[in-house]
C-alpha positions in Angstrom: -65.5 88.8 55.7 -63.7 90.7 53.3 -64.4 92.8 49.8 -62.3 92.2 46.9 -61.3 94.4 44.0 -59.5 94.5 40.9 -56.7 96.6 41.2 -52.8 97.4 38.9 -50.0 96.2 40.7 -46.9 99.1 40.1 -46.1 96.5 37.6 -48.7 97.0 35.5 -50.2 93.3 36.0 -53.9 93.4 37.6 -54.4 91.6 40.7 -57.7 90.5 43.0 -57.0 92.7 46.2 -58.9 91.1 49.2 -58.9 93.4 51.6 -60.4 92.1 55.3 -63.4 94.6 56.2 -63.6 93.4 60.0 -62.0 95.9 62.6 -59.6 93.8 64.1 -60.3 94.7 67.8 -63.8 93.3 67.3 -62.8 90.2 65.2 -60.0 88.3 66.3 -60.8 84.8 65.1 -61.6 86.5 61.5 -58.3 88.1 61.6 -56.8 85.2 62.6 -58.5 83.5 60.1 -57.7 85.3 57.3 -53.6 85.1 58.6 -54.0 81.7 57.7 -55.3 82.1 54.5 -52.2 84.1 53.7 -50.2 81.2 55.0 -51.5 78.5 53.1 -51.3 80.2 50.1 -47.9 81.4 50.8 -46.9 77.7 51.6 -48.2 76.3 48.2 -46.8 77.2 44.7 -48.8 75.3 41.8 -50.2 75.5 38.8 -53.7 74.6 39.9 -53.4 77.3 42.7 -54.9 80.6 42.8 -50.9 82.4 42.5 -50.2 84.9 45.6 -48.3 88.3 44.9 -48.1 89.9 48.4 -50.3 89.9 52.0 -49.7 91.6 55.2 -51.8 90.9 58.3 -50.6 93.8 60.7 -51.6 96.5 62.3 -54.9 97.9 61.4 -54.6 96.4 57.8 -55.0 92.7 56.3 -55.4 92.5 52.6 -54.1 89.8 50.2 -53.1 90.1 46.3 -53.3 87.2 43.8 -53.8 86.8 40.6 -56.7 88.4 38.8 -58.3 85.2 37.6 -60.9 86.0 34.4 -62.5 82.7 33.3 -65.5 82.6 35.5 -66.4 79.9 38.0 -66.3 76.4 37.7 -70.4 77.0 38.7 -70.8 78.7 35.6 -69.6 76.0 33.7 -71.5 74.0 35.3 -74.5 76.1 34.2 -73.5 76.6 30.9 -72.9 72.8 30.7 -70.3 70.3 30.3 -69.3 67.4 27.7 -68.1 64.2 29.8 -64.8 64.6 28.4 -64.6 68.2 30.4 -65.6 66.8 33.3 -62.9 64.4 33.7 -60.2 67.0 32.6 -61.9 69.4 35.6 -62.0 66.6 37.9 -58.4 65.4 37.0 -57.0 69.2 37.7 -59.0 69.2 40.7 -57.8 66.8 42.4 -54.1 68.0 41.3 -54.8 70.8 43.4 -55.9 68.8 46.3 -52.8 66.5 45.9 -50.0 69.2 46.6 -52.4 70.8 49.8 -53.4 67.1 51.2 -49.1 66.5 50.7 -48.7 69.5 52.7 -51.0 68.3 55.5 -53.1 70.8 54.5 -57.3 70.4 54.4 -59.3 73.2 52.2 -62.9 72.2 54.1 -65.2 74.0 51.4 -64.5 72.4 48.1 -67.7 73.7 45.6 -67.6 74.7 42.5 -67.3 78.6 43.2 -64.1 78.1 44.5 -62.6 77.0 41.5 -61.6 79.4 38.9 -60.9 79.4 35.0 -57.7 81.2 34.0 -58.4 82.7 30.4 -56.4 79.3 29.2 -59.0 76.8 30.3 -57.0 76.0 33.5 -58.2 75.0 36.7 -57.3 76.6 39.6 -58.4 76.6 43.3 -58.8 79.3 45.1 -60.8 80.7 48.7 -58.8 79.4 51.3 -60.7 81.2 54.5 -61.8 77.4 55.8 -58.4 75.5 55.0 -56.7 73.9 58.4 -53.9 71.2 59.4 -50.5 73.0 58.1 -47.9 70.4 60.0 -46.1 72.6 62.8 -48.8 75.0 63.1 -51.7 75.6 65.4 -54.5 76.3 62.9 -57.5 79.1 64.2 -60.7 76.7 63.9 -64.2 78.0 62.4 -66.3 76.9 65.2 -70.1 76.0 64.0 -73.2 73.7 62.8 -71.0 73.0 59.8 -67.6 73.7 58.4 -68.0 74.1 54.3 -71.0 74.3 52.2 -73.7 71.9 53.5 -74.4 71.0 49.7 -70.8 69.7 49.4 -70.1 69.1 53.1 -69.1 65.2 53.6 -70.7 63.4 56.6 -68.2 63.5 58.7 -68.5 67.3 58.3 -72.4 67.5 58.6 -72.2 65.6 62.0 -70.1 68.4 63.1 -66.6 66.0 63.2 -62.7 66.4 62.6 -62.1 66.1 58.5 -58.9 64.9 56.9 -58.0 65.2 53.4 -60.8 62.5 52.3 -63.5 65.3 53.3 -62.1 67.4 50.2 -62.2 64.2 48.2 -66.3 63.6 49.3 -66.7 67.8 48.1 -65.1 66.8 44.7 -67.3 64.0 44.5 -70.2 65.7 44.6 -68.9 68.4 42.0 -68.0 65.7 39.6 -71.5 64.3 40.1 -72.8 67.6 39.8 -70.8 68.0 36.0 -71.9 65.1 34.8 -75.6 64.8 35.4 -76.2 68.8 35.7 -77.7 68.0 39.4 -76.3 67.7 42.4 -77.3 64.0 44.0 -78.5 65.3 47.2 -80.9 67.6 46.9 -83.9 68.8 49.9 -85.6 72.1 50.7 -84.1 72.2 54.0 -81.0 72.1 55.5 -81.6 69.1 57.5 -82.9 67.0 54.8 -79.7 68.3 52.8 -77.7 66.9 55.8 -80.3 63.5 55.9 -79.1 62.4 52.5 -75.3 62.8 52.8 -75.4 61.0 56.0 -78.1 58.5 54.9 -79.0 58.4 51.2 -77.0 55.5 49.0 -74.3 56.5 46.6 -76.1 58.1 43.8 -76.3 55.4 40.0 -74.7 57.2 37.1 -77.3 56.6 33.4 -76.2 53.9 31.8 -74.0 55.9 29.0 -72.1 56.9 32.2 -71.5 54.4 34.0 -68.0 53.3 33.7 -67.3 56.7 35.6 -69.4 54.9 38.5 -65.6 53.5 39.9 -64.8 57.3 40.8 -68.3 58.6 42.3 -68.6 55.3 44.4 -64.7 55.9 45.6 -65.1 59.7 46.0 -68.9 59.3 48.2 -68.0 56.6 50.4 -70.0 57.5 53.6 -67.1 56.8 56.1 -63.9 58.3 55.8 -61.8 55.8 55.9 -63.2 53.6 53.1 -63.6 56.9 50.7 -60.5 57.7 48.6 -57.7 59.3 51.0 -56.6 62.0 49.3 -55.9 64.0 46.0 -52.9 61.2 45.0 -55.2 58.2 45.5 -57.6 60.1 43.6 -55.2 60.7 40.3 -54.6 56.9 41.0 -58.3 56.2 40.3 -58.7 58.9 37.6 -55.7 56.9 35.3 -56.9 53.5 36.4 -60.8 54.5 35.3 -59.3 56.1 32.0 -57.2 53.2 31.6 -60.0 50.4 31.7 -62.0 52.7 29.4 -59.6 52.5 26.4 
């Protein structure tokens, strides 16, 4: 949809310049897309956000500067692997992020691990906002498809095609945590279907044994309906101190 580069603000301070590729006469719904990228982004200021400098959506142009962001992927973490104790201090700054969007009504519909970014601090931050929806007040352009997300980290809900709230984040995140602690994701399948199969089907994954008191948040986070899983990024900070709480 869109190439990015690192470019020097006339400050001085390097920034990710996203600039959309699509010729707007032949891609409305991707312009109108991206539009409400720059909207969400320009609606949310936090320290667990991916920071936005300047956007314009006009014309023949539609490109979006944000901070340069130099740490790598929370994949590559991932990949590199993770000690329990950085798993909870992802998740907990994860779901921070969530909290502010899901206060603002807001829904980011593709939570996986390449959208979240290390600063060259350590800190978390979210980023990728192409699939977000559900700003109060405003009518939000809708990706229209099979799936809306990353079938890997897509909750059930989304799988079968359905509306998502704020809780479908929460099921993304779920599987991410899962996915730091255990170096697997716990639905795996060579197709997409069977991928689908097991998030709508397959039991709540077990945690090993010298795991297991995080079992609380994955069974909270992967509940198969909607309305029993946890509703949002504050019930989820909830759990996180309540979890960390029983465990001292």
């Amino acid at each position: 949809m869109a190439d990015v580069y690192l470019a020097h603000g006339t400050d001085g301070r390097r920034v990710a310049l996203k600039v959309l590729k699509a010729p707007r006469e032949d891609n409305e719904v991707v312009w109108r897309l991206f539009s409400s990228e720059c909207a969400v982004l320009s609606a949310i200021e936090h320290h667990h956000v991916v920071r936005i400098f300047d956007h314009e959506v006009g014309g023949a142009v539609a490109y979006l500067a944000m901070e340069y962001i130099e740490g790598g992927t929370l994949r590559r973490a991932i990949r590199t692997g993770l000690h329990p104790d950085q798993a909870m201090s992802a998740l907990r700054q994860a779901a921070s992020a969530l909290a502010v969007l899901h206060r603002r009504g807001i829904v980011h519909r593709d939570v996986k691990p390449e959208n979240f970014l290390f600063r060259a601090d350590g800190t978390l931050v979210l980023a990728d906002f192409g699939l977000a929806a559900g700003l109060a007040g405003t009518v939000w352009p809708m990706y229209h498809g099979p799936v809306v997300g990353t079938p890997c980290y897509a909750s059930p809900e989304q799988a079968q095609g359905g509306a998502v709230n704020a809780a479908a984040d929460i099921y993304g995140l779920g599987i991410i945590f899962f996915e730091m602690l255990c170096d697997h994701r716990p639905f795996e399948g060579e197709t997409l279907l069977e991928v689908q199969s097991q998030h709508l089907m397959a039991p709540i994954p077990r945690l090993p044994a010298k795991l297991a008191h995080y079992q609380p948040l994955i069974d909270g986070m992967l509940e198969k309906q909607a309305q029993c899983r946890l509703a949002d990024g504050s019930a989820l900070l909830d759990e996180i101190r309540r979890v960390e709480c029983a465990t001292l």
